[in-house]
N, C-alpha and C positions, 0 to 999 in steps of 0.2 A: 485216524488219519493224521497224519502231520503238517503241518501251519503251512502254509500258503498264500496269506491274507498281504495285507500294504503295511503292515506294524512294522519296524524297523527292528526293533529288542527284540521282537516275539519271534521274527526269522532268524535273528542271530543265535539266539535261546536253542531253538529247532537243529541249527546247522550244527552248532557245540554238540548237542542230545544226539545227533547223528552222527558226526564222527568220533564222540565216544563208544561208540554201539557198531564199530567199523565201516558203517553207510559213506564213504568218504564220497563217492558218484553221485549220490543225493544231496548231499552239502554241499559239495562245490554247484551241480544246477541250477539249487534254490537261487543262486546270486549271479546264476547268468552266463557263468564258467559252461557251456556246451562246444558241441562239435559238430558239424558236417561231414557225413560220408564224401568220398572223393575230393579232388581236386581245381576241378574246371566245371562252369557250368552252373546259372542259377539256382536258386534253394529257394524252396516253398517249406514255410513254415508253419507247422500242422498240429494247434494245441488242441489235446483230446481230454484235459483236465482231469476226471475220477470214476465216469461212468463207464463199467467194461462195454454195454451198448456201442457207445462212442468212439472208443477204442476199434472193436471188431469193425465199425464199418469205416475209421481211419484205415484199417491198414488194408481194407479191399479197395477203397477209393484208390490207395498209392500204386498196390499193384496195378490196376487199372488205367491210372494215370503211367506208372512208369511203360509200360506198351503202347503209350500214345504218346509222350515226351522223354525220348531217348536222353535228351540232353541234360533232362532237370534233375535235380537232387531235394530230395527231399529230408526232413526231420519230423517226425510226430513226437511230444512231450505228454506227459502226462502227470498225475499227482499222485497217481496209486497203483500200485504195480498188481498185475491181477499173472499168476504163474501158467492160468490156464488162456492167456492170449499170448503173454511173450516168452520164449522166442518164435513160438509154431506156429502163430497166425503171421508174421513177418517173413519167416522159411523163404529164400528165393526172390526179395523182391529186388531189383537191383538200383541201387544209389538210395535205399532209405538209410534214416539212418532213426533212431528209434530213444528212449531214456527221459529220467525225469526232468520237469522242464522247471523254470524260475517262479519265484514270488512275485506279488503282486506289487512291491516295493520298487521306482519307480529308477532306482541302482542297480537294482536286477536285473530290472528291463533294458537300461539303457546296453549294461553290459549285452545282453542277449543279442539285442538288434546288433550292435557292433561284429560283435561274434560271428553269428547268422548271414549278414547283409543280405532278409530273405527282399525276393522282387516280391511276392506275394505271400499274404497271412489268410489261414484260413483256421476259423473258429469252430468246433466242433462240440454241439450239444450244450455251451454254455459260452456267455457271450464275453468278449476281450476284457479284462477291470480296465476300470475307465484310465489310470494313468497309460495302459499299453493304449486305448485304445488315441488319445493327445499324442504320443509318440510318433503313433502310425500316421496322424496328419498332419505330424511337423517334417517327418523326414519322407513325407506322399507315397508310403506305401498302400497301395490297396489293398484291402480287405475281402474276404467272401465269408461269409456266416451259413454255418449249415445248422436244422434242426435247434435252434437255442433265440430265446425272447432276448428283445433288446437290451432291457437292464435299465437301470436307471440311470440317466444320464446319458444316453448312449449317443455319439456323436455323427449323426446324418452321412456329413461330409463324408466321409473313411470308407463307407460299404461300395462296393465293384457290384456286388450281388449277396443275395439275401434268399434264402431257400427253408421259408419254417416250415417247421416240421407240422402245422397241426394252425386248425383257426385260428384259437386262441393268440396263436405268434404271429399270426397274419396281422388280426388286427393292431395287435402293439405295436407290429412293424408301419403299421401302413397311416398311423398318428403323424411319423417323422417326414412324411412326403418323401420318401422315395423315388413315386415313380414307379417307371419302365424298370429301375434296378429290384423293385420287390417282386418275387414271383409267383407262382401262386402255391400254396400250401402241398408238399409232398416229403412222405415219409422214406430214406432211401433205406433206414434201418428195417424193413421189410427185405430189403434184398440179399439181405445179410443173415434175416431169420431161417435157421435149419426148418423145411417146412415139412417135408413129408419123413416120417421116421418110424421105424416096425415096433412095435410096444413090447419086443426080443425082454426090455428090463423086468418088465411083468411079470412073465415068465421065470427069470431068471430070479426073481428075488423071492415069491410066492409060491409054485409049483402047482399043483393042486391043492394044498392046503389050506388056503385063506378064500376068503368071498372076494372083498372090495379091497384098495388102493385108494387114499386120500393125499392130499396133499397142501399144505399151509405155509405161504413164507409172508416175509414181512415182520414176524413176531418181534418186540423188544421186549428189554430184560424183565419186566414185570410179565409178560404175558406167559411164561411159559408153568410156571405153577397153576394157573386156571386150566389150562389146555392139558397139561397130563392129566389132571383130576377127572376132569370130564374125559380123557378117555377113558381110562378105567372103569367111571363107570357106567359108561355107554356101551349098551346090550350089543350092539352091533362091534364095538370092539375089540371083544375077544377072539373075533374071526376073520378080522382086516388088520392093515398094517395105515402106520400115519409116519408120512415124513412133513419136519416141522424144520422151517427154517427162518435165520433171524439171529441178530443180535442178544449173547448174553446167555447162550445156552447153556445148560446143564452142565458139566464136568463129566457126570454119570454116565449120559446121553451117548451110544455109540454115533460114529462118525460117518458117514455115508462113504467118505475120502478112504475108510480104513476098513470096509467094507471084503471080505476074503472070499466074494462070490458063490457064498454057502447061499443057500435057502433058507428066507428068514421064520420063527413062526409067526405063527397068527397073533396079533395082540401088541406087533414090536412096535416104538416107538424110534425114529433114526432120526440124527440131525444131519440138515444136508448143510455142507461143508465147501461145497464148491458148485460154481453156478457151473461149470462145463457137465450135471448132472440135469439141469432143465431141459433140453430137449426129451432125455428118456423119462423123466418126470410127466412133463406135458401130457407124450403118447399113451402112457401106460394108466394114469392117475381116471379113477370114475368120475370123482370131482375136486376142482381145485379152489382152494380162498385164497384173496390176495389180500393182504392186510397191509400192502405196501410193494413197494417195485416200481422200478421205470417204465416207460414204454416199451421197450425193446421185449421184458417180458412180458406183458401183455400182447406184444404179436406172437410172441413164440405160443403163449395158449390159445388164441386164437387159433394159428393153424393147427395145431393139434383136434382139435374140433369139439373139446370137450365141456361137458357143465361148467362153468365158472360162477362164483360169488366173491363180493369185493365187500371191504370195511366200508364203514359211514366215512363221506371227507374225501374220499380218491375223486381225483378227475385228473384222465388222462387228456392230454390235448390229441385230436385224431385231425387226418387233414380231410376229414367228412364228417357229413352229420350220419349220429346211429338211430335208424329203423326203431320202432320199438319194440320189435319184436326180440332184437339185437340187443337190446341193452340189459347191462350185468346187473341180476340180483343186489339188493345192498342189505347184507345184515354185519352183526355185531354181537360178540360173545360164543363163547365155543356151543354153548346149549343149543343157539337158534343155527348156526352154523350144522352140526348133527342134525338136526331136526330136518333139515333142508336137505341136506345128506340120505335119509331114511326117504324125504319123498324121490327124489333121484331116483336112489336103489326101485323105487318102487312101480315109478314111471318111467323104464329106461326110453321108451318113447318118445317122450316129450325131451327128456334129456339131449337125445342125437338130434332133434329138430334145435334145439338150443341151439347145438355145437356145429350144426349148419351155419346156422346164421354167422354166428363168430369166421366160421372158414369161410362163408363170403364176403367176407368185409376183409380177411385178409390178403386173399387173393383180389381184390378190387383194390385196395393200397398198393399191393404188390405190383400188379400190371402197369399201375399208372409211374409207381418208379423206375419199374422197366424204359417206359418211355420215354422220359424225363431225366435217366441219367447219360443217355449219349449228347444231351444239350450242353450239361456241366463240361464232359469231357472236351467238347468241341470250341467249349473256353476257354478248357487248358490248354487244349493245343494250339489256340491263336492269340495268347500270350505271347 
C-alpha cells in the first residue's frame, strides 16, 4: 500500500512514484488537491482509509444518508482502492462523490479542509491522525467516529458522537469523558454482512467428486510452504479441495479471480484473489481458519454458520461478550489445524451446533444495528 503517514519526503517520494506510474488522481489527493460532487449544498466528509469492511458500509451509510438529506453532498476517501467495491457498491447514489483521500501531512490537510469546506467529518473504522484531528478544533468542525478506537492522543473536544464498534473502544472511548456523546458499543458493519447465501459455489467447483471444502486466509509470505506440504500429505487431501488466502502467494498457485467455472479436482489447491469471493467461501467451506482478517470477515463467517478455528494472538473487538460455548477454537500450524479438520469431518454434529452459536451472535449484532442505525440517520438529518 502506499504512504499515507505525516512524513513530508516520504509523501512527496509516494506522489513522484505515482505519477511516474500514471496514478496522477492519487498524487494530486495525497496533498489535498480533491473535489466535491455538485455545486450547492453542504459536504460531509467520509474517510474510509484501507479497510474494504469500512469502505462497503461507507458507501451504504451515504446511500442511506443521501435519502434522508436531499441536500448534502458527500465525499468518502480512501487509501486503497479495492476494484470489487468501486464503482458498483457507489452505482446510483446521488451527490457522492468517492476517490483517494490525503496524507496525514498537516499541508495535505489544510489544503483538504479548504477544498472540502466539509460542515461535518465522519471517521470510518480508524480514528482522524492527530494533525486532522487539531485542524478540525481550530476551524469547530465536528466530528462523528464510527467503529475505530481513539488513537493516541485523541482530542475530546472535536467528537459530536462516537459509535465503537466493540467493548474494547468503548472502554478507550470512555477514559476521555465523553459523556452523553459516547454511545454504547454497536457494530453497523453487520448490516452490511451478505448473511444468507446458497453454497450454489460448492457445487459449482467440486461436483460430486471431492468430500470436504476447507478454507484459510490470513496466511503471510512465509506460511504458504508449510501449508502446501501439509496438504499433500494429509490423507484427507487427496479428496477435498483448500483455498488459501494471504499475502505472498505462490506464482504457481491458480487464481480463484481466473477461475473458468470448470470443476475443480480433488486435491486442488487455489489462492483466493479477491475478497468479493468470501461470502461463497463462508457458505460452501466444512471448515474455515483465520489466521488473520478484520472483523467484517469474521461476521461474514459467523453467519455462514460454519466451524470456525483462529490463530493464537486474534482478538477481535465484538460489542458483546461471547458465550462459551461461542468462542472460536485457537490453534496454530497446518498439522493441528487438519487434525481439527478430521474431528469436524467426523463430528458433523457438534460442528452445526458450533456454527449455531456463531449465527446467534450474528444475528444478535445484527438486530441491535438495525436498531440503532435510524438514531445516526436522524443526526444527520438534523444537522
Amino acid at each position: 500500500m502506499s504512504y499515507y503517514g505525516s512524513s513530508y519526503w516520504r509523501g512527496r517520494w509516494a506522489s513522484w512514484r505515482d505519477m511516474r506510474a500514471g496514478r496522477r488522481d492519487r498524487a494530486n489527493a495525497r496533498w489535498g488537491w480533491l473535489r466535491v460532487p455538485g455545486e450547492r449544498g453542504p459536504v460531509l466528509w467520509m474517510q474510509g482509509f484501507s479497510r474494504p469492511g469500512d469502505l462497503h458500509l461507507g458507501t451504504d451509510l451515504a446511500r442511506a444518508i443521501s435519502d434522508r438529506r436531499r441536500d448534502l453532498r458527500m465525499i468518502l476517501t480512501f487509501e486503497q482502492e479495492f476494484s470489487d467495491i468501486f464503482p458498483g457498491a457507489a452505482h446510483g447514489i446521488a451527490r457522492l462523490g468517492y476517490g483517494f483521500g490525503p496524507c496525514a501531512h498537516p499541508l495535505a490537510l489544510k489544503k483538504t479542509l479548504e477544498r472540502l469546506q466539509p460542515f461535518r467529518y465522519l471517521a470510518l473504522g480508524q480514528p482522524a491522525p492527530q494533525p486532522l484531528q487539531r485542524l478540525l478544533g481550530q476551524r469547530r468542525i465536528p466530528a462523528v467516529a464510527m467503529g475505530c478506537a481513539p488513537g493516541p492522543g485523541a482530542l475530546a473536544g472535536i467528537w459530536e458522537a462516537v459509535y465503537p464498534r466493540g467493548l474494547r473502544q468503548y472502554a478507550g472511548w470512555d477514559v476521555l469523558g465523553l459523556g452523553e456523546r459516547l454511545l454504547p458499543p454497536v457494530d453497523f458493519q453487520t448490516l452490511v454482512t451478505i448473511a444468507q447465501v446458497e453454497p450454489n459455489f460448492r457445487n459449482l467447483v467440486m461436483g460430486s467428486h471431492g468430500d470436504s471444502l476447507f478454507w484459510v486466509t490470513g496466511l503471510g509470505p512465509a506460511d504458504w510452504p508449510s501449508w502446501l506440504s501439509a496438504w499433500r500429505k494429509w490423507k484427507a487431501g487427496g479428496r477435498s479441495l483448500l483455498f488459501l488466502e494471504g499475502a505472498g502467494a505462490p506464482e504457481a498457485l491458480p487464481r480463484l479471480s481466473r477461475w473458468d467455472r470448470q470443476i475443480l479436482p480433488p486435491g486442488s489447491v487455489v489462492c483466493v484473489d479477491e475478497t468479493r469471493w468470501h461470502p461463497a467461501l463462508s457458505a460452501s467451506a466444512d471448515a474455515i481458519h483465520l489466521q488473520g482478517g478484520e472483523v467484517s470477515l469474521l461476521w461474514q463467517v459467523f453467519a455462514s454458520g460454519h466451524p470456525l478455528s483462529a490463530e493464537s494472538g486474534l482478538a477481535w473487538d465484538l460489542p458483546m461478550e461471547i458465550r462459551a460455548e461461542a468462542r472460536v477454537p485457537v490453534l496454530s500450524g497446518p498439522a493441528a489445524i487438519m487434525q481439527w479438520w478430521e474431528n469436524v469431518l467426523a463430528d458433523p454434529m457438534a460442528g452445526r451446533q458450533q456454527g449455531d452459536e456463531y449465527r446467534r451472535l450474528f444475528w444478535q449484532a445484527r438486530r441491535e444495528a438495525g436498531d440503532r442505525l435510524p438514531e445516526f440517520l436522524q443526526r444527520v438529518f438534523d444537522w
